[in-house]
C-alpha positions, 0 to 999 in steps of 0.5 A: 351531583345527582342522587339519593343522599342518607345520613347514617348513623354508626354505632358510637352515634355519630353520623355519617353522610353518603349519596347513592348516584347510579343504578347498575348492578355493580356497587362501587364504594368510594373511600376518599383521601385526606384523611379528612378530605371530602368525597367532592374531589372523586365527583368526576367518577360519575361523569366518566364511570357506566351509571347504568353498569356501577351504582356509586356510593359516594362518602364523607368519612366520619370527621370530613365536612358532610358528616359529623366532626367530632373533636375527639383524637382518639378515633383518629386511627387506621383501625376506627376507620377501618371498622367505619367502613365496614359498619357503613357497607353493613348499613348500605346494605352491601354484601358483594361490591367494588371498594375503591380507595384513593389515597388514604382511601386506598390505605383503607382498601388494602386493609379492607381486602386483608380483613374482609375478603369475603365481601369483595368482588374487587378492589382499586387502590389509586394512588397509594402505596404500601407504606409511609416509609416508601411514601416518605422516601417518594417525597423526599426524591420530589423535594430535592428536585426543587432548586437548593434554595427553595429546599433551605427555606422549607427546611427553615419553616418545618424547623419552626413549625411555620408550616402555615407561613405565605412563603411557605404555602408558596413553595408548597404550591410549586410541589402541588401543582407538579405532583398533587394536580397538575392542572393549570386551573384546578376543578372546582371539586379538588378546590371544594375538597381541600378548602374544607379539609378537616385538619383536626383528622389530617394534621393528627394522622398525616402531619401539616402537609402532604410532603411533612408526615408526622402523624398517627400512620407514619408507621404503617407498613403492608409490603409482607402482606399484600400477598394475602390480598385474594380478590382481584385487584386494579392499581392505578398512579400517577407518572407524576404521583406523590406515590411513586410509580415503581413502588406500585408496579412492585405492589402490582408483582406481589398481589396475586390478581393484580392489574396495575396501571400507570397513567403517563401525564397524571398526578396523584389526582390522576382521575383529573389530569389524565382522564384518558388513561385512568378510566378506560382501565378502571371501567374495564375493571369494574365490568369484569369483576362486576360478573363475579 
């Protein structure tokens, strides 16, 4: 991917890495998922998004694989990372600009919007809700669409906390290709992404797996807030999501300026599996707010 990288250094002096692609007048910030995932699986936003509308400022939170990783859980935590963020826009020099959020990210968007509206000429969640608990609940729903014998035997594994067993991974790689990807063969950037997961980030705030949520944010709940979110805001999901559609739609209701878009053959990586439907709404957002 093309562009100009820079490592910042934040105040607790460790480093973060981030590379500027583009070179519009709309900066867009890019919050990738995990947490602990790398940015590499959002680098089809810079084959599909205007370069010469948006400048991308893509990063690797602090922990994922181009950026420093500290073993320390103590900064594994909503509100560290929140104040990453903003130290990060305050280094790239950002004072009006897009955040985009995906996944975890959009988890950070949302807090972003509610703690520093003023900066924010927009904002996009994708693929996240607004809390674990209806993000649990989602899964729950997909986990029984499996057959019952495939149910009992995660069921055994999670009981021994064999989450790392072949069986198991194999029957996770069902749930994955339905809800995660479902490309046949998945992008060289998602398989980037995920071999280089930093599990010392996802396993204390997640869990073990996407569908096995026992971390640090299980609690995180924004339902009674999202009326607070003052800046104009686009909301995309998957049909086929590990976040459930209806749950977004309600976010769409409840958020005062708020745009929400299913895409009808997408995964929660939806930028990959329904690029016709996820960008054209997403550009025509990034125009819009970029003339704020």
């Amino acid at each position: 991917m093309d562009g100009h990288t820079r490592i910042l250094t934040l105040a607790n002096g460790y480093h973060v890495w981030t590379r500027q692609v583009g070179h519009g007048p709309t900066p867009v910030l890019l919050l990738h998922g995990g947490p602990g995932a790398t940015h590499e699986y959002l680098e089809n936003l810079a084959q599909y998004l205007p370069l010469d509308e948006c400048t991308l400022y893509y990063y690797d939170q602090l922990g994922s694989f181009h950026s420093d990783q500290p073993h320390d859980p103590d900064l594994w935590n909503v509100e560290r990372f929140l104040g990453e963020v903003n130290e990060v826009r305050q280094l790239l020099g950002l004072d009006r600009f897009v955040l985009y959020g995906q996944s975890w990210g959009g988890m950070l968007a949302q807090e972003y919007a509610l703690h520093y509206p003023e900066q924010l000429q927009g904002v996009v969640i994708s693929n996240m809700v607004a809390s674990i608990r209806d993000y649990v609940r989602h899964l729950t729903a997909l986990r029984q669409q499996l057959d019952p014998a495939l149910q009992d035997e995660m069921a055994q594994y999670e009981l021994a906390q064999n989450y790392f067993h072949p069986r198991y991974l194999e029957i996770m790689d069902v749930l994955y290709r339905r809800h995660l990807c479902r490309l046949p063969d998945w992008p060289a950037p998602v398989t980037r992404s995920f071999a280089r997961m930093a599990y010392d980030v996802y396993g204390s705030m997640q869990g073990p797996n996407e569908f096995v949520v026992t971390g640090t944010f299980k609690d995180w709940d924004r339902w009674e807030d999202l009326h607070r979110i003052s800046v104009p805001t686009l909301l995309l999901v998957g049909a086929h999501d590990t976040m459930d559609p209806a749950s977004v739609e309600e976010m769409g209701r409840r958020i005062p300026d708020a745009e929400t878009v299913v895409c009808p053959n997408g995964s929660h990586l939806a930028m990959w599996d329904d690029p016709d439907h996820y960008f054209p709404p997403l550009i025509r957002f990034l125009r819009r707010t970029g003339q704020s």
